[in-house]
C-alpha positions in Angstrom: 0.0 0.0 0.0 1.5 3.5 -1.1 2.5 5.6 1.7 2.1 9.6 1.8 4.6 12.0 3.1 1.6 14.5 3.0 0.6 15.8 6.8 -1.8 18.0 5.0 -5.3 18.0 5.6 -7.3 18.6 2.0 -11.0 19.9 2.0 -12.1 18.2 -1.5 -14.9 20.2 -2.5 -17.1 17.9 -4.9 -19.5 19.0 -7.4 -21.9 16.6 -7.9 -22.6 17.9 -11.7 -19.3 18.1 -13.6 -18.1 15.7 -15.9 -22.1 14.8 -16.7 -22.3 13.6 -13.5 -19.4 11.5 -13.6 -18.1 12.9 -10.3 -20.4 10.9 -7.8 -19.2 8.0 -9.9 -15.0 8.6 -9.0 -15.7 9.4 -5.4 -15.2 5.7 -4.6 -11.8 5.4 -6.4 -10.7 8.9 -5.1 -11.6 7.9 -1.4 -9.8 4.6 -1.6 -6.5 6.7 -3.3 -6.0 8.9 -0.3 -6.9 6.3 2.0 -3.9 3.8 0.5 -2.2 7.1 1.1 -3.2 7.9 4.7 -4.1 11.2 4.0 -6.4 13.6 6.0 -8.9 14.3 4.2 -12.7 15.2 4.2 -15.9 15.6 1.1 -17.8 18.3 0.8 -20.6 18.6 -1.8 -21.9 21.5 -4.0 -25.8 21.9 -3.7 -26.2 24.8 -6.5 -24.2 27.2 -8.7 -22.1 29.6 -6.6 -22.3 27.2 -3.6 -18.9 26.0 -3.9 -17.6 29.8 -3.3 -19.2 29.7 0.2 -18.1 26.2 1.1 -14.7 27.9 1.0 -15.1 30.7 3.3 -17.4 28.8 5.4 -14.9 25.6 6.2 -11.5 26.1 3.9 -9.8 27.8 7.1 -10.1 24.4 8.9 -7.7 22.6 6.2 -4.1 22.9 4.4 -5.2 22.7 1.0 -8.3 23.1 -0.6 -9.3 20.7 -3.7 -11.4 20.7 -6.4 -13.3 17.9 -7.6 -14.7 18.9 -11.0 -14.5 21.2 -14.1 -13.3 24.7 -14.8 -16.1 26.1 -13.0 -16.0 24.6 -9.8 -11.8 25.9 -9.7 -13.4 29.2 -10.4 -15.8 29.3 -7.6 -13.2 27.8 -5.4 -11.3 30.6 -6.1 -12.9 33.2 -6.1 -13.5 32.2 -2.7 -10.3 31.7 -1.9 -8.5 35.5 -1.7 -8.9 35.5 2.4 -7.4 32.4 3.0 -4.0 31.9 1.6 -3.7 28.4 1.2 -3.1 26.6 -1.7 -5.4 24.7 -4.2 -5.3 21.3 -5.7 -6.9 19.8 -9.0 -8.5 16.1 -9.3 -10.1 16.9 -12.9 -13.5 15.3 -13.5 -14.6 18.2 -15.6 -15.6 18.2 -19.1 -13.2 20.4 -20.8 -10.4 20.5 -17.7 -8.8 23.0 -19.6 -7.0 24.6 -16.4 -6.0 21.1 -14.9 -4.2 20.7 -18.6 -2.8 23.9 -18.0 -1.0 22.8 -14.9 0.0 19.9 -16.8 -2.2 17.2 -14.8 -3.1 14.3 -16.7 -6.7 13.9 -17.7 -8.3 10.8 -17.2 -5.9 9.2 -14.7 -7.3 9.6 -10.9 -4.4 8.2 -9.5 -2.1 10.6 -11.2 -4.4 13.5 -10.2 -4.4 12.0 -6.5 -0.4 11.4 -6.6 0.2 15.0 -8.0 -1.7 16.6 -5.0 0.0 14.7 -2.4 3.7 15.7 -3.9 2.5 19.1 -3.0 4.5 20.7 -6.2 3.2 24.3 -5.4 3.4 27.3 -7.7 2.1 30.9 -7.1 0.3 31.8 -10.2 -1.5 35.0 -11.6 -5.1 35.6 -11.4 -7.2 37.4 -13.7 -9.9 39.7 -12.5 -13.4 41.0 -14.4 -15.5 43.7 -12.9 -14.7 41.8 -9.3 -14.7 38.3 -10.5 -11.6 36.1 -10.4 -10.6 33.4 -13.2 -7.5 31.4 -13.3 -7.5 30.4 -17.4 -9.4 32.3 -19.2 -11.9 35.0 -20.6 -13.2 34.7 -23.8 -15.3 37.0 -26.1 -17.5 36.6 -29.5 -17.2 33.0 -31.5 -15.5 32.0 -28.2 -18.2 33.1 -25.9 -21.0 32.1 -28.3 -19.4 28.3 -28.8 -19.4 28.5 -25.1 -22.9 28.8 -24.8 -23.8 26.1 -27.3 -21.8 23.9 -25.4 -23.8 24.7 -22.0 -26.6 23.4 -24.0 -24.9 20.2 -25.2 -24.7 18.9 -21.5 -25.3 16.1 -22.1 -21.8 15.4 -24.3 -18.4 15.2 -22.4 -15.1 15.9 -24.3 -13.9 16.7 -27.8 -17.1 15.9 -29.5 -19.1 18.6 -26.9 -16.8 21.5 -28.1 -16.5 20.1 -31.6 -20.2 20.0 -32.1 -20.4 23.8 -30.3 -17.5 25.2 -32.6 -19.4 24.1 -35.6 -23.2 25.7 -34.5 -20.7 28.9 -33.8 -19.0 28.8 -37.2 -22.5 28.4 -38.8 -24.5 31.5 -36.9 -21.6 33.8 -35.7 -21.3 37.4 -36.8 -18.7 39.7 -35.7 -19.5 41.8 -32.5 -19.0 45.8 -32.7 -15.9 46.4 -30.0 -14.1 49.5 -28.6 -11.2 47.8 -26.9 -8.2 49.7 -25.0 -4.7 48.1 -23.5 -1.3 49.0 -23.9 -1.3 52.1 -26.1 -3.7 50.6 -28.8 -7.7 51.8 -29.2 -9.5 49.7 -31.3 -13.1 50.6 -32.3 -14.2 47.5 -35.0 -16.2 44.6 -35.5 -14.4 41.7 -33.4 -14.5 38.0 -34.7 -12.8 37.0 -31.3 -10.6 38.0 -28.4 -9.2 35.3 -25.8 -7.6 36.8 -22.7 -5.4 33.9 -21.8 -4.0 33.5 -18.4 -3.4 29.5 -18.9 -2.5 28.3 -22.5 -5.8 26.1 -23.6 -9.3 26.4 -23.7 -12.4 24.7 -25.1 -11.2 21.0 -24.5 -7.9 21.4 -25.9 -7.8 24.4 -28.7 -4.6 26.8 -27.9 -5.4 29.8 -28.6 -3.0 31.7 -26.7 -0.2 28.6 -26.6 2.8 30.4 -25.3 0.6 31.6 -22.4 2.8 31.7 -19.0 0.3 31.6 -16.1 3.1 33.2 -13.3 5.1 35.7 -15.7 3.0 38.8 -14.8 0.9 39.2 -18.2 -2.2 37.8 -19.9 -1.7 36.8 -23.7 -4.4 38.3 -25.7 -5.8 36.3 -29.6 -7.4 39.2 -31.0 -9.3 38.0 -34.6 -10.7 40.7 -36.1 -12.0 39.3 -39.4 -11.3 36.0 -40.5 -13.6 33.6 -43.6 -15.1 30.4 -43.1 -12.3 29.1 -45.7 -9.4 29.9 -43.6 -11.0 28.4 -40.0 -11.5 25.3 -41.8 -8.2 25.5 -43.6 -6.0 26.0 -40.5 -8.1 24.8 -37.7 -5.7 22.1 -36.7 -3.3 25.7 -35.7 -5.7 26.2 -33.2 -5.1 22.7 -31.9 -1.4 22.2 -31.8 0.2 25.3 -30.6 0.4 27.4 -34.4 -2.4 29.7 -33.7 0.3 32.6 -34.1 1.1 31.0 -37.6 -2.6 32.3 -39.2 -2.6 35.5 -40.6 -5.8 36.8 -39.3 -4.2 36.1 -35.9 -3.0 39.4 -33.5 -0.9 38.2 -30.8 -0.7 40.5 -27.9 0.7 40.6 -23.8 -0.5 43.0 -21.5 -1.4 43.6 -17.8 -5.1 45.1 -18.0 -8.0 45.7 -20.3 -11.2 47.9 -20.8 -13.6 46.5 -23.4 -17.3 47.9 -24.4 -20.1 47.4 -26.4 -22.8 49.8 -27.2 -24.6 45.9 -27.8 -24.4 43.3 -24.9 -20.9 41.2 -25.3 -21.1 37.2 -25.1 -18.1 35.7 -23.2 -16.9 33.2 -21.0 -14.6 33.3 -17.9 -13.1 29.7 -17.4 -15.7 28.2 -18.9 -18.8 30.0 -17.4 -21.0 31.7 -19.1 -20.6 35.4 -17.8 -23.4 37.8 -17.6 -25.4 37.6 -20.8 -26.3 41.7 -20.3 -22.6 42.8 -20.2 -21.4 45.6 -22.3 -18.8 46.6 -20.6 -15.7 44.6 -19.0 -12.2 46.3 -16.7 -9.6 43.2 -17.0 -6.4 43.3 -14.8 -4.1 40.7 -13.7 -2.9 40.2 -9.9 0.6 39.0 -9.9 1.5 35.9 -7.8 -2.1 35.8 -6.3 -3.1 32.1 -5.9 -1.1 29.2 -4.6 -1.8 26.0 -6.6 -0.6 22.7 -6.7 0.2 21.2 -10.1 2.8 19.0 -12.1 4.5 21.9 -12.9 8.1 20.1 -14.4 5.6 18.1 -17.2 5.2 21.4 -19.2 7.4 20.7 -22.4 5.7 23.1 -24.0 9.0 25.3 -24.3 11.7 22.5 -24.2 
């Protein structure tokens, strides 16, 4: 039987939901993990959307590290409840795109891995983005991105590549181009937007790297800013968006920078980590907070720069 060096004790916050339910289903094989492992541990479960947030600062102070059990959008409530407490977070993906798990190079799929990388306790300080007061750790996405977001919420009942597959291609087929004025650095840009990704983390979507040289502690966001781009040439280079060329097709601005105002004179779809964010928006402040969030991740597995 394995034995832990971890005398941490781990609140695993559970949401029943992700993964199409697949959650309740892993619990078993997660509890016997860290009990093969003699670690400390103890479940709590999500009841509702938001609900994970206030599990955090209700009971996170009682434990060393604070896990989520999930997608993208139970990390995101976790921490956006998680400012107060400065402890770190761990990841045991059982989400359906686990985009920020990949990000943190944890291997989807593979429960043991997942347990055996939150017991090494490998922890990084990372940067967290922030939009009109809410937190997100991977990524905010606007237009085509925010729209295919939204089809995929409907396709809940799909897990995985064919999900975002499926709600790229309802995108590609109703999509117009949003009317932007967007401000960072020293550029102003007043034009209709095909897309904008705000990338803390590298991936998003179930796998498409959109900003792929993304560094999630170096103090910047990378910014994919499409402002015009045909059918023809999404089809023709969508593997790019896949295996870390995105930069490589023309249509593609690449851009770093520390904060963001964005507005609409018509309401803006997007996305943060996955969530749909409010459907009435037309306006959005971005800034990055440096070094803000302990978390607990596989950090020497990123080859993406060997």
């Amino acid at each position: 039987m394995p034995e832990s060096t971890s005398k941490h004790r781990y609140l695993l916050i559970v949401n029943p939901e992700a993964g199409s339910r697949s959650t309740m289903k892993a619990l078993p094989e997660i509890e016997r993990l860290l009990r093969e492992r003699k670690a400390e541990y103890e479940f709590h479960f999500t009841k509702e959307r938001g609900h994970a947030t206030e599990l955090v600062k209700e009971v996170g102070s009682g434990f060393d590290v604070v896990v989520s059990v999930g997608g993208d959008g139970t990390i995101n409530e976790i921490v956006n409840g998680m400012p107060d407490l400065n402890k770190p977070m761990g990841i045991i993906p059982i989400g359906t795109g686990n985009d920020f798990a990949r990000t943190c190079s944890i291997k989807i799929g593979d429960l043991e891995a997942a347990v055996d990388v939150l017991l090494a306790h490998d922890v990084k300080k990372i940067d967290i983005g922030e939009v009109n007061g809410r937190r997100f750790v991977n990524v905010l996405g606007m237009g085509f991105e925010g729209l295919a977001n939204d089809y995929g919420a409907i396709l809940s009942f799909l897990r995985g590549t064919p999900k975002y597959l499926l709600a790229i291609g309802g995108a590609f087929l109703t999509y117009r181009r949003m009317p932007l004025r967007v401000k960072f650095n020293d550029l102003e840009m007043d034009e209709k937007v095909f897309l904008m990704s705000i990338g803390n983390g590298w991936n998003v979507g179930g796998g498409l790297q959109l900003t792929p040289k993304a560094i999630i502690d170096d103090g910047f966001f990378d910014v994919c800013y499409v402002k015009n781009i045909t059918r023809f040439r999404i089809i023709q280079d969508f593997a790019k968006l896949y295996d870390g060329t995105a930069d490589q097709v023309p249509e593609v601005e690449m851009h770093q920078t520390k904060e963001l105002t964005i507005e609409s004179d018509h309401p803006i779809r997007a996305h943060v980590d996955g969530e749909s964010f409010d459907p009435r928006q037309k306006s959005f402040k971005i800034s990055l907070i440096p070094k803000a969030q302990e978390i607990i991740g596989n950090w020497s597995a990123d080859s993406r720069f060997n």
